[in-house]
FIKE-924687 format. One record per residue (C-alpha): residue number from 1; residue in three letters; chain; y, x, z. Coordinates in Angstrom, 1 decimal, decimal comma. Layout:
+-----+------+-------+--------+--------+--------+
:  nr : rest : kette :      v :      u :      w :
+-----+------+-------+--------+--------+--------+
: NUM :  ALA :     A :      Y :      X :      Z :
...
+-----+------+-------+--------+--------+--------+
END
This chain:
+-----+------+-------+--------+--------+--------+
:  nr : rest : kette :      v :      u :      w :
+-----+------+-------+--------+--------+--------+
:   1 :  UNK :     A :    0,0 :    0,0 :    0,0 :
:   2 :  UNK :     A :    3,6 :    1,2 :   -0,2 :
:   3 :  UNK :     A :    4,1 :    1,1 :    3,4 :
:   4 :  UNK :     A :    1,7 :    3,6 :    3,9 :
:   5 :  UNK :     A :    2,4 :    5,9 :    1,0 :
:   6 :  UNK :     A :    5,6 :    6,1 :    2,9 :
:   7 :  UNK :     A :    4,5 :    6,6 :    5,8 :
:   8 :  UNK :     A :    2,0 :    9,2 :    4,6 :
:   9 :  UNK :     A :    5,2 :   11,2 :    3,1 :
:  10 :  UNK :     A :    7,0 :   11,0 :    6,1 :
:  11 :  UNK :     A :    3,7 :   12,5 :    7,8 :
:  12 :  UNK :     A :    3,3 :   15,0 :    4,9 :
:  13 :  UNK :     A :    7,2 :   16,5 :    5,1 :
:  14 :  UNK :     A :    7,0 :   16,9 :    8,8 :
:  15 :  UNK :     A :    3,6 :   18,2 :    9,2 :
:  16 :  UNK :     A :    2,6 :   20,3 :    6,3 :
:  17 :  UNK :     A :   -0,5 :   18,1 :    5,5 :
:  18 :  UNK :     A :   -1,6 :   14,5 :    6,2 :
:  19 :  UNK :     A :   -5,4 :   13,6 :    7,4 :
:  20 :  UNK :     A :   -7,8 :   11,7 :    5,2 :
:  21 :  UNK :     A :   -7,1 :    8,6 :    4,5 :
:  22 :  UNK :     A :   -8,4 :    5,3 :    2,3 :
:  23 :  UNK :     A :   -6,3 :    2,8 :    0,0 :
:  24 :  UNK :     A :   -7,8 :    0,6 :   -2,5 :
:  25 :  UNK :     A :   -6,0 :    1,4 :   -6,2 :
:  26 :  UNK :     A :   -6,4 :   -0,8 :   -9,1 :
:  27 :  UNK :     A :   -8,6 :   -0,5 :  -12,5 :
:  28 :  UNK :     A :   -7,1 :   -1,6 :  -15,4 :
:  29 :  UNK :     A :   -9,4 :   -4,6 :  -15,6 :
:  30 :  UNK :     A :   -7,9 :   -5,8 :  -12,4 :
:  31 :  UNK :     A :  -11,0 :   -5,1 :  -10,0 :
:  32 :  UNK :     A :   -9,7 :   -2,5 :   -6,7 :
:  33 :  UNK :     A :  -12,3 :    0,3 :   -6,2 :
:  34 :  UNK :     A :  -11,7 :    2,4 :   -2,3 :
:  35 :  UNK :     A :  -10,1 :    6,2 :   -2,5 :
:  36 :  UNK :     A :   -9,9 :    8,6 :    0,2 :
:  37 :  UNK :     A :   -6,7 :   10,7 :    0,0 :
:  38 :  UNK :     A :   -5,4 :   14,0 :    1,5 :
:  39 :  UNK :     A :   -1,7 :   15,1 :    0,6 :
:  40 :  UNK :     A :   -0,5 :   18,5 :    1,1 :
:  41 :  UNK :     A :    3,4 :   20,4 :    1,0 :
:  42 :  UNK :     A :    4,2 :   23,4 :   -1,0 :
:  43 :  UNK :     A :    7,6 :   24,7 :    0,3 :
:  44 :  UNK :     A :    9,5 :   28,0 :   -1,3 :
:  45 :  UNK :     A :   10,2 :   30,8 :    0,7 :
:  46 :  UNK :     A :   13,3 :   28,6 :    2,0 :
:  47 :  UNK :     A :   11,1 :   26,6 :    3,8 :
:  48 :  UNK :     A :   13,0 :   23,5 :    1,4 :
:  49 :  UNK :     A :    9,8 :   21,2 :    0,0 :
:  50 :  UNK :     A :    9,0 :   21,9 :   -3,4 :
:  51 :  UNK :     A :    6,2 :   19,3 :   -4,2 :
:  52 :  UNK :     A :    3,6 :   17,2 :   -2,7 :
:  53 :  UNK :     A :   -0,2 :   18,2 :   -3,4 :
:  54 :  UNK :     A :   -2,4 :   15,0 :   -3,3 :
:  55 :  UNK :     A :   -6,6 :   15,0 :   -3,9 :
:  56 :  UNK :     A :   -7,7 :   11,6 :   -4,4 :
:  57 :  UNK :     A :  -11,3 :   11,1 :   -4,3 :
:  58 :  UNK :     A :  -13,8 :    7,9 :   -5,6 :
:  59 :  UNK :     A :  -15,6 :    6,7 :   -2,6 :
:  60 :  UNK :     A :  -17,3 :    4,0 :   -4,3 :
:  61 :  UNK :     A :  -21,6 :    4,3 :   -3,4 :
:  62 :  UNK :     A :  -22,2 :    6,3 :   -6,9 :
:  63 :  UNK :     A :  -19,7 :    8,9 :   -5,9 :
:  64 :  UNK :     A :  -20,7 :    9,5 :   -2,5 :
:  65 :  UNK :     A :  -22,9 :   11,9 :   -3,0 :
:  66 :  UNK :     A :  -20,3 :   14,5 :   -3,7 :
:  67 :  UNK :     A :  -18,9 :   15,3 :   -0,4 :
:  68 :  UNK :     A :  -20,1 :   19,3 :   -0,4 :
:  69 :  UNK :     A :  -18,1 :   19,1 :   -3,8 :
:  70 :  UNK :     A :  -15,4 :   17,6 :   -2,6 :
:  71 :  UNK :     A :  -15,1 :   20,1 :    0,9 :
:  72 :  UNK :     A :  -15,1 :   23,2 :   -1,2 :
:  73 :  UNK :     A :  -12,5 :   22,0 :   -3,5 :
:  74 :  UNK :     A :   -9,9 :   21,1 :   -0,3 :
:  75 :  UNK :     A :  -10,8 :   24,6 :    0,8 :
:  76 :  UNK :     A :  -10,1 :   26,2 :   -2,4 :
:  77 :  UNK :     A :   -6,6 :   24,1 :   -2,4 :
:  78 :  UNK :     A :   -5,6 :   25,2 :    1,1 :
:  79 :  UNK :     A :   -6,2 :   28,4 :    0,7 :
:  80 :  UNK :     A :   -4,5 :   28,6 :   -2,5 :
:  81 :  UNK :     A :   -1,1 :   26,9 :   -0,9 :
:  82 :  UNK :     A :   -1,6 :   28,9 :    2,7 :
:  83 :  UNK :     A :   -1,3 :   32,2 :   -0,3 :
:  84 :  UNK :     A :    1,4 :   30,6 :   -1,8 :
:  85 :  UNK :     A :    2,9 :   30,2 :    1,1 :
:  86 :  UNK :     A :    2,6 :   34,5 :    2,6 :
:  87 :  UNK :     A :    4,1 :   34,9 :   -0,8 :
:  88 :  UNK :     A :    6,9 :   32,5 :   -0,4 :
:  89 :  UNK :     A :    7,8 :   33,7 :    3,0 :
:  90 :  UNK :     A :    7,9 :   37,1 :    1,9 :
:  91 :  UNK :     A :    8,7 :   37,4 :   -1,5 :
:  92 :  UNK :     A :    6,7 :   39,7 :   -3,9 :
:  93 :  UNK :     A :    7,7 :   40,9 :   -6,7 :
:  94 :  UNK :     A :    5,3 :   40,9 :   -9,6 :
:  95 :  UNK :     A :    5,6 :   42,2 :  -13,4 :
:  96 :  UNK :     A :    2,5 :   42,8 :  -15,9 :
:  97 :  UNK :     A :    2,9 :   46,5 :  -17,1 :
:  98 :  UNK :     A :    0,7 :   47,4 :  -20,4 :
:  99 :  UNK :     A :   -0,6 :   51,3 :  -21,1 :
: 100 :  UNK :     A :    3,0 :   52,8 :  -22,1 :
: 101 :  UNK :     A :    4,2 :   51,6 :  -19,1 :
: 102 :  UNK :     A :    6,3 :   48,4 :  -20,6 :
: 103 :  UNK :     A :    7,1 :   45,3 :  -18,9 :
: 104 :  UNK :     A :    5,3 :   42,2 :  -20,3 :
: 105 :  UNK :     A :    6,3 :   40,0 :  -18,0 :
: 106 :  UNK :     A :    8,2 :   39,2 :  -14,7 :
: 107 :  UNK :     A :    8,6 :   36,5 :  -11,7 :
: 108 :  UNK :     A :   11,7 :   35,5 :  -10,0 :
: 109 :  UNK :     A :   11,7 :   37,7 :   -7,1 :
: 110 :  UNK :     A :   10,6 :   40,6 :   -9,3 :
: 111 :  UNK :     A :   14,4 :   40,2 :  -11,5 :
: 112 :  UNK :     A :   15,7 :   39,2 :   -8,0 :
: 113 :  UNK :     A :   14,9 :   42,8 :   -6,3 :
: 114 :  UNK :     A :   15,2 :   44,6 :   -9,4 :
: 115 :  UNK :     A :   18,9 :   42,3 :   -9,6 :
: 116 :  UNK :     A :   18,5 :   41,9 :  -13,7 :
: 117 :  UNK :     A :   17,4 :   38,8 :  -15,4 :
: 118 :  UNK :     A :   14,1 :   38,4 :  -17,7 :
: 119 :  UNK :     A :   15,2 :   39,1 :  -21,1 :
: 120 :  UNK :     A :   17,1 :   42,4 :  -19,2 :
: 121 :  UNK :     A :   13,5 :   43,9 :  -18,2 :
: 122 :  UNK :     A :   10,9 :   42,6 :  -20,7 :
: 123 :  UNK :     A :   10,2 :   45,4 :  -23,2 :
: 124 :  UNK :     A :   12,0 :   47,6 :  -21,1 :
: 125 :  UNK :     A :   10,2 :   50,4 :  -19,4 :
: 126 :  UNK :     A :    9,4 :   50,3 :  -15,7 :
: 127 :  UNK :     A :   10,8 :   53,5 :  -14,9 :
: 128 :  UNK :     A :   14,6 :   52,0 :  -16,7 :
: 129 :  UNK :     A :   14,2 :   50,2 :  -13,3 :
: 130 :  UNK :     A :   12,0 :   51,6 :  -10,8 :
: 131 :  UNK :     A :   10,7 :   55,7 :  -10,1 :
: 132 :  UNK :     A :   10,0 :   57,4 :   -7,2 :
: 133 :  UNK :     A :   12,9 :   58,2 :   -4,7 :
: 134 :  UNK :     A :   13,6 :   61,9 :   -6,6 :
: 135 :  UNK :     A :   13,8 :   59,8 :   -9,9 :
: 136 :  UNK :     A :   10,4 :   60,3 :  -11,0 :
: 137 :  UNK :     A :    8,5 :   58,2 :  -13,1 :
: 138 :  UNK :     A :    5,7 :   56,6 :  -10,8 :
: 139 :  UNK :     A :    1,9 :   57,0 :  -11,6 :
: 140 :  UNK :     A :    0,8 :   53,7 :  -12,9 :
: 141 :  UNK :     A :   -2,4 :   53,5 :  -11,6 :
: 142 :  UNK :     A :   -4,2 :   51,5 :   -9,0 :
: 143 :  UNK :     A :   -4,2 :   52,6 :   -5,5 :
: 144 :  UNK :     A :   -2,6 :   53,4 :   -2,6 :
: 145 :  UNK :     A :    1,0 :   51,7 :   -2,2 :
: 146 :  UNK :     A :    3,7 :   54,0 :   -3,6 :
: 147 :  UNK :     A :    7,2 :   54,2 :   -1,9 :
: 148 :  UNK :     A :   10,0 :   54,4 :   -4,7 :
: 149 :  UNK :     A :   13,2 :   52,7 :   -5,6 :
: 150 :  UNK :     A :   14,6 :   50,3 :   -7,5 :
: 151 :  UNK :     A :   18,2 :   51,1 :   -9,4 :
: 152 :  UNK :     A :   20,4 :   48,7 :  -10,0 :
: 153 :  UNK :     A :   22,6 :   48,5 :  -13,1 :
: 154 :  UNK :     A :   25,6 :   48,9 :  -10,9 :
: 155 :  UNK :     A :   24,6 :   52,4 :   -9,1 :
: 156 :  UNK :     A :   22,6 :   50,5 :   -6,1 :
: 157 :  UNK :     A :   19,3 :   51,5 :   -5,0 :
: 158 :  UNK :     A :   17,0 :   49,3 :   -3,5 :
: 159 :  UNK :     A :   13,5 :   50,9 :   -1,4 :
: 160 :  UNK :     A :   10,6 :   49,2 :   -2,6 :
: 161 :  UNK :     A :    6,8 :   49,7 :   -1,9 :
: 162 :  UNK :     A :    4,9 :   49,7 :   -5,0 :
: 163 :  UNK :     A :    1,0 :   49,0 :   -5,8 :
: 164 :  UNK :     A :   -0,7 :   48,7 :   -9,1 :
: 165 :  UNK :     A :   -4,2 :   47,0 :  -10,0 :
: 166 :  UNK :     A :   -5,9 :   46,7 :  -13,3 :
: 167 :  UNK :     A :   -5,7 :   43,6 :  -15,3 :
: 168 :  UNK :     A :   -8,5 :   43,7 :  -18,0 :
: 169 :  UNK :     A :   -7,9 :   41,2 :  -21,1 :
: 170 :  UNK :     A :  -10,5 :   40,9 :  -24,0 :
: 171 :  UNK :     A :   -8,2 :   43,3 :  -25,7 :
: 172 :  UNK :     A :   -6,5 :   45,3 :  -24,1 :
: 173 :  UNK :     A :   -6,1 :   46,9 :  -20,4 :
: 174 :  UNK :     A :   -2,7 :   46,2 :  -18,7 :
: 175 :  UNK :     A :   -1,5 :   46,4 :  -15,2 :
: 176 :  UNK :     A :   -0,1 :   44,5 :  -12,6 :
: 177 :  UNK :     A :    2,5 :   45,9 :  -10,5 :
: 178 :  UNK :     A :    3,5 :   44,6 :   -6,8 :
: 179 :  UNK :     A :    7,2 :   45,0 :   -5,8 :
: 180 :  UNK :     A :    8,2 :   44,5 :   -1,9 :
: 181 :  UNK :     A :   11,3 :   45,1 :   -0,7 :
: 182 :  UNK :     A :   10,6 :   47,4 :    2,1 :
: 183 :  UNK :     A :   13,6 :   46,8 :    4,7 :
: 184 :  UNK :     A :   15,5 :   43,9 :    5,4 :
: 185 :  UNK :     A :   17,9 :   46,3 :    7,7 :
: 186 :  UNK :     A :   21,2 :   46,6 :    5,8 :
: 187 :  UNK :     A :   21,6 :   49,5 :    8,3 :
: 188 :  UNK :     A :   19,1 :   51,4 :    7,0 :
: 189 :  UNK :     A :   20,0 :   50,6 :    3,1 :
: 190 :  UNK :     A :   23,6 :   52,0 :    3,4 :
: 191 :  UNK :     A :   21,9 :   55,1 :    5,0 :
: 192 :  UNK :     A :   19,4 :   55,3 :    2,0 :
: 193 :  UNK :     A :   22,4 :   54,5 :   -0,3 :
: 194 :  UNK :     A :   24,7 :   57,4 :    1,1 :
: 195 :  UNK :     A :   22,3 :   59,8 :    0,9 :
: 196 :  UNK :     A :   21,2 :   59,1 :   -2,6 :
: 197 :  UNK :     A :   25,0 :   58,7 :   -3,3 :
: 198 :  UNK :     A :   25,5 :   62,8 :   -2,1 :
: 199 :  UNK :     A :   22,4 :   63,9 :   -4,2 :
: 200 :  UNK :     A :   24,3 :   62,0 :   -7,0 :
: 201 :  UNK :     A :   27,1 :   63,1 :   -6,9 :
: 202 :  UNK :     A :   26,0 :   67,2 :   -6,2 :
: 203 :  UNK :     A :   23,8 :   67,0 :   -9,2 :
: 204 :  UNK :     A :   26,8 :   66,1 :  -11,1 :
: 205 :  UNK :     A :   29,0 :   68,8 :   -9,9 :
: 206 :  UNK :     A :   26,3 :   71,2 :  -10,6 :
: 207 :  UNK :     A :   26,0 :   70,0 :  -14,1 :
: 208 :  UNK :     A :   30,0 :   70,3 :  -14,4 :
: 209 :  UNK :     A :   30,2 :   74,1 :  -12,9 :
+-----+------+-------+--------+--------+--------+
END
């Protein structure tokens, strides 16, 4: 009924996830066969709602024997939303790499730390935008996290940890690379800043003696 669809997104927005629970819908003949539904909330890393997850599931006699079925599937979709979630609250950069070390493709908090828009990195090499902290280009390879930096068109750096893992295709063998911001201390990224801002600036007056 409406009443309880409302009720159930009230229930949904304040506690993450409603319990089970069974309507009657309608076939298009006109004849009302019993559901059991569970709704779940995506949020972002705002903790604003994004969208509403709902499984709705036949409980009519022929489709009860599917109830092992029907519990893996609510765990795969939890655990899917409780990743979603990690990733939301702490955003993770992500961008598909292939063999000459090219961005294929980006996410939003990848352009976000990197502080350049899509069509600004794809087909652009990684190290335009990301090396190691003496300005080497990293090793793209799987691993063990990397420390680096990522420069910013306007001079800034940002420190980023940095892992790679293989990501095989039918054709080809391409990689994808993890970017996480790796303080939140704007303390400690003026000090970073500075001192990459002195090696900067005594490079250039050795280049100019």
């Amino acid at each position: 009924s409406r009443s309880k669809e409302i009720a159930t997104r009230d229930e949904v927005l304040e506690r993450g996830s409603t319990d089970e629970y069974e309507i009657e819908l309608m076939r298009e003949d006109g004849t009302a066969f019993p559901v059991i539904i569970k709704k779940w909330l995506q949020s972002n890393r705002y903790g604003k709602a994004q969208r509403i997850w709902m499984l709705v599931r036949d409980i009519t006699e022929k489709k009860k024997n599917g109830d092992a079925f029907y519990r893996h599937v609510i765990l795969l979709l939890e655990n899917q939303l409780r990743n979603q979630s990690l990733l939301a609250g702490a955003p993770i950069g992500i961008l598909t790499i292939d063999g000459n070390g090219r961005i294929e493709s980006s996410n939003p908090a990848a352009e976000e730390l990197l502080c350049a828009k899509s069509d600004e990195v794809i087909r652009k090499r990684l190290d335009e935008f990301v090396t190691s902290p003496s300005g080497k280009a990293l090793s793209i390879s799987p691993g063990q996290p990397q420390t680096a930096v990522a420069k910013w068109q306007n001079g800034r750096i940002l420190p980023v940890q940095v892992t790679f893992s293989e990501l095989r295709t039918k054709d080809e063998l391409l990689f994808t690379c993890f970017l996480r911001d790796m303080t939140g201390d704007m303390q400690i990224r003026e000090t970073l800043q500075r001192a990459h801002d002195d090696l900067a600036d005594r490079v250039r007056e050795g280049t100019e003696e």
